[in-house]
C-alpha positions as CSV (number, residue, x, y, z in Angstrom):
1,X,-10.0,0.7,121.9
2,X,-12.4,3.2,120.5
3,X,-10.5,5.8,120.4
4,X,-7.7,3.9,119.2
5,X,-9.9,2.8,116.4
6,X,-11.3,6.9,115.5
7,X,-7.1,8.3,115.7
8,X,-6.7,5.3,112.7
9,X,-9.7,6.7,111.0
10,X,-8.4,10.0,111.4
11,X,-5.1,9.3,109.9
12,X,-6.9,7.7,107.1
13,X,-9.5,10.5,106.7
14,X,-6.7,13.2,106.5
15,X,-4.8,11.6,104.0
16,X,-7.8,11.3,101.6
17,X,-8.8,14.4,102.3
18,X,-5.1,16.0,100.8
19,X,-5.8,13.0,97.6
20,X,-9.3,15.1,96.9
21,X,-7.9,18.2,97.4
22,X,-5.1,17.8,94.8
23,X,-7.4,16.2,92.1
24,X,-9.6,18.7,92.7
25,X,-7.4,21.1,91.8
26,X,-6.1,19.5,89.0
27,X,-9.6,19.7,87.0
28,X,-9.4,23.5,86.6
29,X,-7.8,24.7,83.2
30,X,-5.8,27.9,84.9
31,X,-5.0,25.7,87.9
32,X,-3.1,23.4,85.4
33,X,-1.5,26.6,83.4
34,X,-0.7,29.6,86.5
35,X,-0.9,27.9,89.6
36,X,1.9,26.7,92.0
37,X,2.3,24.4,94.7
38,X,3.7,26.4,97.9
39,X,5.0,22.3,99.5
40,X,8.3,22.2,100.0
41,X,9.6,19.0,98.1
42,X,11.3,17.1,101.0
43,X,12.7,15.2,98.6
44,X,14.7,17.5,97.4
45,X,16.8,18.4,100.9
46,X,20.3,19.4,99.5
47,X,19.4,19.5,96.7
48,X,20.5,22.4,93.9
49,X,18.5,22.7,90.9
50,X,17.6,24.3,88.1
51,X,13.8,24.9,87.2
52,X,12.5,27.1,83.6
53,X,8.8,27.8,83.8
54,X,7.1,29.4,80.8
55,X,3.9,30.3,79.3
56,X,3.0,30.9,76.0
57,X,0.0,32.3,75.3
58,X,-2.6,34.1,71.9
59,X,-5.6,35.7,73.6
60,X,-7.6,38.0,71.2
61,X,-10.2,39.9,72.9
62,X,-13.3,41.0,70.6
63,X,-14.3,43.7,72.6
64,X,-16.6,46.6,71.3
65,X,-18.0,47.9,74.5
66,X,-18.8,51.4,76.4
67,X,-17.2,49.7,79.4
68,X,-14.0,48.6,77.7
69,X,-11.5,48.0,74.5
70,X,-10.8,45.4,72.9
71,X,-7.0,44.2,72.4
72,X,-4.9,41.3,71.8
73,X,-2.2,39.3,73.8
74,X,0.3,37.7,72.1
75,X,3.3,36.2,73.8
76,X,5.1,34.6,76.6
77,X,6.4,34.7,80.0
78,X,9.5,33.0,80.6
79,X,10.9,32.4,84.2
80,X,14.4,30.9,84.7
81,X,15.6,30.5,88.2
82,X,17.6,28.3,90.5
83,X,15.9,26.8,93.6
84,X,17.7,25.2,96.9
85,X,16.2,23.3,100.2
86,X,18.9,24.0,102.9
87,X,16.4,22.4,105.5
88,X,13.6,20.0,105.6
89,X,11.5,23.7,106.2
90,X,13.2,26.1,104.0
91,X,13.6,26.4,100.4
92,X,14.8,29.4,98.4
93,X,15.0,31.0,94.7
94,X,16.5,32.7,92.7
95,X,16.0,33.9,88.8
96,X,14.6,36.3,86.7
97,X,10.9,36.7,85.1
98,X,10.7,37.8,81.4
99,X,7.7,39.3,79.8
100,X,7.7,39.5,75.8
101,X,5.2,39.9,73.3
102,X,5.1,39.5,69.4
103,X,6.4,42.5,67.3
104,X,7.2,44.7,70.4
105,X,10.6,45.8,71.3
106,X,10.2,48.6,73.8
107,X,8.6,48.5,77.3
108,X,7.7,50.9,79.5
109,X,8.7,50.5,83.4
110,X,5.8,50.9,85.5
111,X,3.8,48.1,87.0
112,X,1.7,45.7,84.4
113,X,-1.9,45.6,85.8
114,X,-3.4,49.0,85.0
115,X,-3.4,50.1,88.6
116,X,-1.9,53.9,88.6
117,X,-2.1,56.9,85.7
118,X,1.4,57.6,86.3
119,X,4.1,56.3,83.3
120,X,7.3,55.1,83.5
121,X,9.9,57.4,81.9
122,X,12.4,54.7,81.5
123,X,12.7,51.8,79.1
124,X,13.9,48.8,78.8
125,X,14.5,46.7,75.2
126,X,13.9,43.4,74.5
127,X,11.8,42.3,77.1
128,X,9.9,43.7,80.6
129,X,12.3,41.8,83.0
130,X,12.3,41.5,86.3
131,X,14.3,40.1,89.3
132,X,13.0,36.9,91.1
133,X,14.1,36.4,94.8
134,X,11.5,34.1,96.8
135,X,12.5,32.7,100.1
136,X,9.8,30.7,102.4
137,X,9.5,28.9,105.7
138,X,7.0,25.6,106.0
139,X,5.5,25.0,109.5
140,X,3.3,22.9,110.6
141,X,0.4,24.2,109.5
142,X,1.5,28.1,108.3
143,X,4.0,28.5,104.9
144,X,5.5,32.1,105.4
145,X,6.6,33.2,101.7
146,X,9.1,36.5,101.3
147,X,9.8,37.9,97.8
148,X,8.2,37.0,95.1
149,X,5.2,35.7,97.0
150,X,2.5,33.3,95.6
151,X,0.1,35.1,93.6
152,X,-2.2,35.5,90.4
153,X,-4.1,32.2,90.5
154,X,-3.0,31.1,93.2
155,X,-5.1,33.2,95.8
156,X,-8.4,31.8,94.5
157,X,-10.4,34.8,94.1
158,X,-13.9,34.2,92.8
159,X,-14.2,35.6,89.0
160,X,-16.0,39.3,89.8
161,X,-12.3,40.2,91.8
162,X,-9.9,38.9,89.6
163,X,-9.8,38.1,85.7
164,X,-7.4,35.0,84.8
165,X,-5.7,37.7,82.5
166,X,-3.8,38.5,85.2
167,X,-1.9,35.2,84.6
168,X,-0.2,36.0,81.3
169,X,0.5,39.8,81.8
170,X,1.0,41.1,85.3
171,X,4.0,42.1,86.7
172,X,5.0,39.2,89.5
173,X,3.3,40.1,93.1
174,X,6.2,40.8,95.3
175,X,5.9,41.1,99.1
176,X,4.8,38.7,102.2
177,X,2.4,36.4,102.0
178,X,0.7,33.9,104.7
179,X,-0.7,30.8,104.0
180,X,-2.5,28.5,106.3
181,X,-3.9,24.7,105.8
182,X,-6.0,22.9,108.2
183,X,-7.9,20.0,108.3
184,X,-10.0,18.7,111.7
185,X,-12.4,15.7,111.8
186,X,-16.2,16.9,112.6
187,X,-17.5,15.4,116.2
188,X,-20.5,14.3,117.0
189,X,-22.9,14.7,120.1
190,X,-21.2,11.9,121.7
191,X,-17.7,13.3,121.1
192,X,-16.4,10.7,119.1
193,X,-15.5,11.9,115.3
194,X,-18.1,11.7,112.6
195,X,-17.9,10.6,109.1
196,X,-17.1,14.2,107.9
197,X,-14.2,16.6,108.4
198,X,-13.8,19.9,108.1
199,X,-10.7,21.9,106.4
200,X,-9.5,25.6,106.3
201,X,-7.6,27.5,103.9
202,X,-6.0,30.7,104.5
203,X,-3.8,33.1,102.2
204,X,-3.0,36.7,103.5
205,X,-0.4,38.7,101.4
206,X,0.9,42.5,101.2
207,X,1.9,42.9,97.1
208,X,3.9,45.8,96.8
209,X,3.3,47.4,93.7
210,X,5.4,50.6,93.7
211,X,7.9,51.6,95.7
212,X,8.7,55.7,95.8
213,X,12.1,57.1,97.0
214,X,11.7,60.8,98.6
215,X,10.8,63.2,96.1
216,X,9.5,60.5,93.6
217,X,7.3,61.9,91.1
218,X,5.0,59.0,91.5
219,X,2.6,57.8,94.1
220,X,3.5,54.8,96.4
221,X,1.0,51.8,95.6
222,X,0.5,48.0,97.5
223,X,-2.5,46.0,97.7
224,X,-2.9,43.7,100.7
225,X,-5.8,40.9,100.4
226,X,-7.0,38.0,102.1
227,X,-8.9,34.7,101.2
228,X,-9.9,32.6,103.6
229,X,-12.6,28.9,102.8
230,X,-13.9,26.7,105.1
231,X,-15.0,23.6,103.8
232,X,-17.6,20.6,105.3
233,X,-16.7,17.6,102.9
234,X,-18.9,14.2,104.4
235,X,-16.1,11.0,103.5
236,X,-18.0,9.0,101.0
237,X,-20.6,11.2,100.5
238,X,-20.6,13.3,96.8
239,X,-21.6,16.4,97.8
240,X,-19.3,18.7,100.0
241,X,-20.0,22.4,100.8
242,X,-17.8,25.4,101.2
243,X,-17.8,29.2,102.4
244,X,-15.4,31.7,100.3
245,X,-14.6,35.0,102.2
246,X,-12.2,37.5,100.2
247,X,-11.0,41.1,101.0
248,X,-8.7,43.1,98.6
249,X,-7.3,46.5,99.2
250,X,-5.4,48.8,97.1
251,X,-3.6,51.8,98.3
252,X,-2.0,54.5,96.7
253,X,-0.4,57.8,98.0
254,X,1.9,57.8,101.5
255,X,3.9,60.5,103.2
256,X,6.6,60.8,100.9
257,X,3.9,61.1,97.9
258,X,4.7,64.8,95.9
259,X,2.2,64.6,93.8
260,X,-1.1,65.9,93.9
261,X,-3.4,63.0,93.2
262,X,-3.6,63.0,97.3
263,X,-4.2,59.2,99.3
264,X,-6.4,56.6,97.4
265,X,-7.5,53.7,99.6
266,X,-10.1,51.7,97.4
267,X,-11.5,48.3,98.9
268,X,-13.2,44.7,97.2
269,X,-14.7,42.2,99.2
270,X,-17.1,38.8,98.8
271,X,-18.9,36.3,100.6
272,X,-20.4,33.4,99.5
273,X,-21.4,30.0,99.7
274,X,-20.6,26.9,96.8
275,X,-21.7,23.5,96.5
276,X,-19.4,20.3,94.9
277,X,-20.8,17.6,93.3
278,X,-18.3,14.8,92.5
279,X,-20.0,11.6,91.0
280,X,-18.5,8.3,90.6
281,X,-17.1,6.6,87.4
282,X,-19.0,8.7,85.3
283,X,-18.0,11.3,82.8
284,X,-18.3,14.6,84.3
285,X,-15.6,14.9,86.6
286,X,-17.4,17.6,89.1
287,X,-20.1,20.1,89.1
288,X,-20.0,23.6,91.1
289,X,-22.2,26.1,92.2
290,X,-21.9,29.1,94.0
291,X,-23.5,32.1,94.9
292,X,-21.8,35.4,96.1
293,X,-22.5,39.0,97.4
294,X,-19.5,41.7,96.4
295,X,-19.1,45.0,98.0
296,X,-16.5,48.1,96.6
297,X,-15.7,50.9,99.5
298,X,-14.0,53.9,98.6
299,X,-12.3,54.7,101.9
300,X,-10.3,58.1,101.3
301,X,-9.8,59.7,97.5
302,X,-12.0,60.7,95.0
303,X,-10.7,58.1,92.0
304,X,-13.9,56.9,91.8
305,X,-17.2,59.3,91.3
306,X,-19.0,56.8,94.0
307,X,-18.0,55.8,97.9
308,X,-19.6,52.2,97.9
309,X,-21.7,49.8,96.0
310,X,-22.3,46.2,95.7
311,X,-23.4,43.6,93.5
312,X,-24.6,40.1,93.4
313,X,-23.0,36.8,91.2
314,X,-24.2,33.4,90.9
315,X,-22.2,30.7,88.8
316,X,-22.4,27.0,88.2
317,X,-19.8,25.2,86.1
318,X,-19.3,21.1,85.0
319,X,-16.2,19.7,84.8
320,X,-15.6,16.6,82.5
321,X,-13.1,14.1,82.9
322,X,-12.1,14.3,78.8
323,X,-10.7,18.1,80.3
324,X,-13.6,20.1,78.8
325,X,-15.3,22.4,81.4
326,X,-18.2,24.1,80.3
327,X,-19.7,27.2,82.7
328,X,-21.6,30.2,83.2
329,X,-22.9,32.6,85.4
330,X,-24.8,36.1,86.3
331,X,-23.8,39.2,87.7
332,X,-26.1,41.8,88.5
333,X,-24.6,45.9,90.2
334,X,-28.1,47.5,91.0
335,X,-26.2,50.9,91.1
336,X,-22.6,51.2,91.5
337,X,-19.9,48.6,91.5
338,X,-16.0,49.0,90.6
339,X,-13.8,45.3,90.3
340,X,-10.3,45.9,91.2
341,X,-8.9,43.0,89.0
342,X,-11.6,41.5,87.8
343,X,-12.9,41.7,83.9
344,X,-14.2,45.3,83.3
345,X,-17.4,43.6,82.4
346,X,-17.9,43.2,86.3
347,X,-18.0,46.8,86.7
348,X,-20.3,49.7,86.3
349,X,-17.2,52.2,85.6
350,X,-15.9,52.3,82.6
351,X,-12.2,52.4,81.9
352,X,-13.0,53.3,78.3
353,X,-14.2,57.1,78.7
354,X,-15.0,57.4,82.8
355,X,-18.5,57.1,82.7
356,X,-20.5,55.5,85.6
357,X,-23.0,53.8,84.4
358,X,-25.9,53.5,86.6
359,X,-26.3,49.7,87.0
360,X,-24.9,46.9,85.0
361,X,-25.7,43.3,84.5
362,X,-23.8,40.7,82.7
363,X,-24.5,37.0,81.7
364,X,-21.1,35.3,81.0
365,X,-20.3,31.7,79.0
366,X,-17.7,30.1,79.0
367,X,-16.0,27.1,77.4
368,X,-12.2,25.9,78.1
369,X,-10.1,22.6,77.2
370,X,-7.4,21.7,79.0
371,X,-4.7,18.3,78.5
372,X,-2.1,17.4,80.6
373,X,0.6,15.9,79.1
374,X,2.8,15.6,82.7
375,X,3.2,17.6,85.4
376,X,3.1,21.7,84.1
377,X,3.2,20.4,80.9
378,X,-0.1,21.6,79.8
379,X,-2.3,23.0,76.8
380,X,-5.3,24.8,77.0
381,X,-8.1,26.6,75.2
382,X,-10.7,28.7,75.9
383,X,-13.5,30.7,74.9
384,X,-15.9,33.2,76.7
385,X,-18.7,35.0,75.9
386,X,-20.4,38.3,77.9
387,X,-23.9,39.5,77.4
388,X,-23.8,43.2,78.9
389,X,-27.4,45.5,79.7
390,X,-26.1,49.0,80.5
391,X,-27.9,50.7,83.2
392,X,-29.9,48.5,85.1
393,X,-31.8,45.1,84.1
394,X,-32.2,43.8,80.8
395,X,-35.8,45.1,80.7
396,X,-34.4,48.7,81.7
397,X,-31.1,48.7,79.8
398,X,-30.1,51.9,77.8
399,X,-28.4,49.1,75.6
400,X,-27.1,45.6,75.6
401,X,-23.7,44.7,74.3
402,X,-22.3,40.7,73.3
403,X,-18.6,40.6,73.3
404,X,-16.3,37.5,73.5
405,X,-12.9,36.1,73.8
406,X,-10.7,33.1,73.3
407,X,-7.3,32.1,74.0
408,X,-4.6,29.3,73.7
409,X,-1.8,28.7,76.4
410,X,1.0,26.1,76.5
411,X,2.7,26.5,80.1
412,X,6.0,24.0,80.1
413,X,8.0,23.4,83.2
414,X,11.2,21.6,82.6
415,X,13.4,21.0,86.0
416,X,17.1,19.9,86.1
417,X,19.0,18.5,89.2
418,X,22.4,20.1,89.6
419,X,24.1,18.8,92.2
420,X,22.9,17.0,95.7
421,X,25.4,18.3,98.9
């Protein structure tokens, strides 16, 4: 009868532990605006329709810095495509992702993200479109996603790694990705299950960037990555902890490479530990904390005038249930330290004029506003603030620098059934 009695509890423990999950989620202003759920809708079997997803977006960056320009973004994204669910396990889509901003007519084909020196030589008018082909299979536990895989925001890298940014103006990550969910009641000494569980999340992926034909007269690029948390969350209990662990690796060069820039293999990587607070009928929604040590490896090339470095970042951030977040955090490179998509202000190289700067730390605020009006029908606003000391602490700097940001976004999602078969 006892164990009867824990595989109900278990049932009923799993399920609220997917309920948290998903409100959890839904508190974060670029969760709401850039990220995607990888479910398949079973819902939806046989199903044909017709999905637009866009995002609209003004970010002005007030940046007068040695590490970095300033420059604005304004524009939109626009992603039509048609999506289908064969089988209860397999969903596919096609479409076509646009990128357009205001006054421009004329873009240049090479891969949004500042990764490479090479240019495109060819141009396309109107917009920067792409193709969009994403095919993916749902097992129990694994999702296996081909094509346009699920990127940007959605592989929850901590803020030193990656810069939201990335959400209005990179190219779309296109590959193989791997994404694992698991969830498992903690036992006690006895045997029995406690009052706790424990769940995993996983999300491997190979993005490949460029792709070179023989004689090219560019290099090859990809970037493969992995996130991986594990989570203790007590049922009941307001406080649940976590354990981030992140690896990104870009590589450029390969055998057919003809140029002479020669194989560039450049490494990020982070580990951590975070805390969640989530009170009961009060205002503020959820409070974070976490702490995290970053690492940068420069395994073959010379792209970098440094081999390795590291660097330390602490941030803590309260969510209110009105959809204001308010946060901030520290980040301290004792010597060297090079972010592969993160905010150049996480970085001791500058991307202004090449100079490695020996030691940076950075104090970042940050304010954002986000309302829901339904599902991906959301508007947001932020602003952000970084206070930089250039060449070690704030008592040793060579200078200090303040530099802020702010954006608005409207991301809208409307979805049209076709036909059911």
């Amino acid at each position: 009868m006892r164990r009867a009695y824990f595989r109900h509890w278990r049932a009923s423990l799993l399920t609220a532990c997917l309920l948290s999950l998903s409100l959890s989620a839904a508190a974060q202003m670029w969760d709401q605006l850039a990220a995607d759920s990888y479910r398949i809708d079973r819902s939806q079997l046989r199903v044909l329709r017709a999905e637009v997803d866009a995002l609209a977006f003004f970010r002005d960056n007030e940046y007068s810095s040695a590490l970095t320009k300033g420059y604005s973004l304004p524009g939109f994204w626009v992603r039509p495509k048609l999506l289908y669910t064969p089988l209860r396990q397999v969903e596919v889509e096609l479409g076509a992702h646009a990128l357009i901003f205001d006054g421009a007519n004329k873009y240049p084909c090479y891969v949004y993200h500042d990764i490479g020196r090479w240019k495109g030589q060819q141009y396309q008018h109107g917009a920067h479109a792409l193709p969009w082909l994403r095919a993916k299979a749902e097992f129990r536990h694994l999702t296996v996603v081909m094509g346009d895989i699920y990127g940007a925001q959605n592989h929850r890298l901590g803020l030193p790694l990656w810069n939201p940014e990335g959400n209005l103006s990179q190219d779309p990550e296109m590959g193989f990705q791997l994404l694992w969910d698991k969830m498992r009641l903690a036992r006690g000494r006895d045997g029995f299950p406690t009052r706790s569980f424990w769940r995993f999340h996983m999300d491997t992926w190979l993005n490949w960037q460029s792709y070179i034909f023989e004689e090219d007269s560019h290099q090859e690029a990809f970037t493969v990555g992995s996130t991986w948390e594990i989570g203790l969350c007590p049922v009941g209990r307001a406080v649940s902890w976590y354990m981030p662990l992140q690896l990104v690796i870009q590589h450029r060069g390969g055998e057919q490479d003809t140029t002479a820039l020669g194989v560039q293999t450049l490494c990020n990587a982070a580990a951590g530990a975070g805390m969640r607070w989530t009170p009961k009928r009060q205002a503020v929604e959820r409070v974070t904390a976490e702490a995290s040590v970053l690492a940068t490896y420069q395994q073959s090339g010379h792209l970098w005038p440094f081999d390795s470095g590291i660097a330390y970042h602490a941030t803590a951030s309260t969510d209110l249930r009105c959809g204001l977040s308010l946060g901030g955090g520290f980040f301290r490179a004792p010597r060297h330290f090079v972010s592969l998509y993160g905010n150049h202000f996480f970085s001791t190289l500058s991307v202004r004029d090449g100079e490695s700067h020996q030691g940076v730390s950075t104090a970042h605020l940050r304010a954002d506003f986000h309302h829901t009006f339904a599902t991906h029908y959301v508007l947001g606003a932020e602003a952000e603030a970084y206070q930089t000391w250039l060449g070690g602490s704030a008592q040793t700097a060579r200078s200090n620098e303040l530099n802020f940001s702010f954006g608005i976004y409207l991301r809208i999602n409307p979805q049209f059934k076709i036909k059911k078969f």
